[in-house]
N, C-alpha and C positions, 0 to 999 in steps of 0.2 A: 417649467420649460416644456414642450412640446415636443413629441418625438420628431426625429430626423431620419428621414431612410433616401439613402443616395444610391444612385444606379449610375456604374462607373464604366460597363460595359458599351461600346459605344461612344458618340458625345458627349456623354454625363449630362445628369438629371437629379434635383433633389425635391423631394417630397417632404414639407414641414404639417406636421400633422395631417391634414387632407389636403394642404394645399399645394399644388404643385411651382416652384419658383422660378417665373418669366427668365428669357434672356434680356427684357428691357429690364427690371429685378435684379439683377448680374451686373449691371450695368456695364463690365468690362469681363473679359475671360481671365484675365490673370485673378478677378476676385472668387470666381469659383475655381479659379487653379489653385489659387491658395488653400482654399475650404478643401479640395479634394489630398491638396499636400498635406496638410496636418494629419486629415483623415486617415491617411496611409502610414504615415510614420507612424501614429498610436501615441506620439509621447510628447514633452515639451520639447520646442524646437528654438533656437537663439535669433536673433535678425537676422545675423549673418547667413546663416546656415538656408536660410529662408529668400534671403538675398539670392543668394549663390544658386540655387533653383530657377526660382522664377526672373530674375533679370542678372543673369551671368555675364554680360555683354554691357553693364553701366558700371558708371563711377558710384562711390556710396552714397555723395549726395544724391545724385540721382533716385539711388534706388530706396532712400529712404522713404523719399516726398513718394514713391510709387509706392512706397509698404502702408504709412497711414492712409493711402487715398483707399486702396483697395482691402484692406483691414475694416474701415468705412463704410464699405459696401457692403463685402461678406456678411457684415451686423445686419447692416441694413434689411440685405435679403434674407435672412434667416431670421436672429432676433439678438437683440445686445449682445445677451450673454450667452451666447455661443463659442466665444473665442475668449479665453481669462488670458491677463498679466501673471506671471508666476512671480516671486518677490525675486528670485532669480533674475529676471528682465528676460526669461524664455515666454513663449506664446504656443499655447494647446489651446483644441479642443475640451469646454467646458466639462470634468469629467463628472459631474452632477447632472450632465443629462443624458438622451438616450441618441446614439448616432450610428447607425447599423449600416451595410450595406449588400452587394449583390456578390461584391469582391471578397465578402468574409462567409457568406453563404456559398458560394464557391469552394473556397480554401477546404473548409469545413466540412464540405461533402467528397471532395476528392478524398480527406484525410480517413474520412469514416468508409471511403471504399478501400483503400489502401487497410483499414485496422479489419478487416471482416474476415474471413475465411469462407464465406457462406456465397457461393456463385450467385446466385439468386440474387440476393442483396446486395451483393457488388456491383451487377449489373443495375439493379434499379439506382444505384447510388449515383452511379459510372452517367446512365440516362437524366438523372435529377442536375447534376452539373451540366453536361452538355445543354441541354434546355435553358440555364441558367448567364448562358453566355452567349451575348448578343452582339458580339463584334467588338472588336481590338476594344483594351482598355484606354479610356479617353481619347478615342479616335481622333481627335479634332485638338490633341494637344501634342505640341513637337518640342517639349523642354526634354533636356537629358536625363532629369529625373525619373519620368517615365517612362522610361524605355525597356529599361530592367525589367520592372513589374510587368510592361507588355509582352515583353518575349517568354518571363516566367508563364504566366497564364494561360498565353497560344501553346507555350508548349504540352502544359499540361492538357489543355483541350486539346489537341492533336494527339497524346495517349486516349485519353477518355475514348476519343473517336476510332480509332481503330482497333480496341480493345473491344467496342461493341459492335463493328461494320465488322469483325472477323468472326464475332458468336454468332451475328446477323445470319454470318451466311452462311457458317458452319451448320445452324440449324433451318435451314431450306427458307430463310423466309429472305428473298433474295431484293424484292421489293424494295423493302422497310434497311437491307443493306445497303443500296444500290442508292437511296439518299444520301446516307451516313458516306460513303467512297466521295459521292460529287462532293459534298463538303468539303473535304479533306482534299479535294482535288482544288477547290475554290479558295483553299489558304496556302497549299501550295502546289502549284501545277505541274511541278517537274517530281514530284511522289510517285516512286515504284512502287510505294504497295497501293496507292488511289487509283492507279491505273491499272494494275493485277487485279483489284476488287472490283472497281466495275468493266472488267472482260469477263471477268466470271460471275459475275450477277447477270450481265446478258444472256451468257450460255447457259444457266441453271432458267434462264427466263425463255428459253427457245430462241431467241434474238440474236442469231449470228452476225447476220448484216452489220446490225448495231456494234457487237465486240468486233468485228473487224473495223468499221469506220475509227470509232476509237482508239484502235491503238494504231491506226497510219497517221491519223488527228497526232496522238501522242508523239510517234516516232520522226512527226516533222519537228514537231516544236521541239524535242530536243536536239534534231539537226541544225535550225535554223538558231536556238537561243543558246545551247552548251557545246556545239559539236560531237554529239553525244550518241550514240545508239543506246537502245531498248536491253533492259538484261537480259541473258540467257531464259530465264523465266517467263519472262513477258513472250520471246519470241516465240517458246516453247507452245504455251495455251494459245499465242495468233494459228501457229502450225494446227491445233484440236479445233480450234472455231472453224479454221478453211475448211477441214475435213468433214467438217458437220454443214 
């Protein structure tokens, strides 16, 4: 059997030894939903349970004739025996072959930053994940299954991320922070500390102008989206930028 390496980050994408697998391949998204559901779970899964996922909203006949059709495919696009019968009547992932993904190199690396003590290493860990994450988990899929995993994820990559835009710029390199803050600003834009980080990346970068357009930028859009004002904080360093 051929290795499998899936990239969940995103749209999702699997790679079957070197080969990369079409959306014509796929021939429908619930069949690589399925393939990315199994993947996720790790374990045997029942029809039902499988059902109950991917077409939550049909009758069981319905959902049957949609489980063989798309079971069918999955095969198709990958290779038979990708997917076993358990004597059970549950359906896994073949566990005789190899099915890796970006999602478990992820996990894996936040964990190894979390078990470190070593700054250093922590940050390279902290930087191996962030790079590693390329936009919401299966962007392009809106069943309630994954939702969870989505929100687990972002949240971790929004530690990741501020954890390294704040050594960023503890240690003067205000640049290389002042990417890491917009990030953080482009997942969520109503973040006091994405907007604290880039005022004070301006201002460590001479760019007053710039820290003040942004935090008026800022303080409209919370007027306008939360009815919100700026923290104490924010206003604070607006007050040190005008002065400069």
């Amino acid at each position: 059997m051929p290795p499998v390496r899936a990239f969940a980050f995103g749209r999702g994408g699997v790679l079957v030894g070197e080969r990369q697998v079409s959306d014509l391949e796929w021939r429908s998204e619930k069949s690589k939903e399925m393939f990315f559901f199994l993947l996720m779970k790790g374990e045997p899964e029942g029809k039902e349970e499988i059902f109950t996922a991917l077409w939550p909203d049909l009758p069981e006949s319905k959902c049957n004739s949609n489980f063989h059709s798309s079971l069918y495919r999955l095969r198709r696009a990958l290779f038979h025996e990708c997917v076993i019968r358990e004597a059970s009547g549950t359906y896994a992932l073949n566990p005789r072959g190899s099915f890796t993904s970006d999602v478990q190199d992820f996990r894996r690396t936040m964990a190894e930053s979390e078990a470190t003590r070593e700054d250093e290493v922590r940050a390279a860990k902290l930087e191996q994940a962030v790079a590693l994450y390329r936009g919401g988990f299966l962007s392009s899929t809106y069943s309630e299954w994954a939702e969870p995993i989505r929100r687990e994820l972002e949240d971790q990559f929004v530690e990741a991320l501020n954890e390294l835009a704040a050594g960023k710029l503890a240690a003067g390199a205000f640049e290389e922070a002042l990417v890491l803050f917009k990030t953080l600003e482009g997942i969520d834009p109503y973040s006091d500390a994405a907007a604290f980080g880039i005022m004070r990346c301006h201002l460590g970068l001479n760019d007053t102008a710039a820290g003040a357009r942004h935090y008026r930028r800022y303080r409209q859009l919370l007027r306008d989206e939360l009815d919100e004002e700026p923290s104490e904080r924010l206003v604070a360093l607006y007050r040190d930028v005008a002065r400069n």
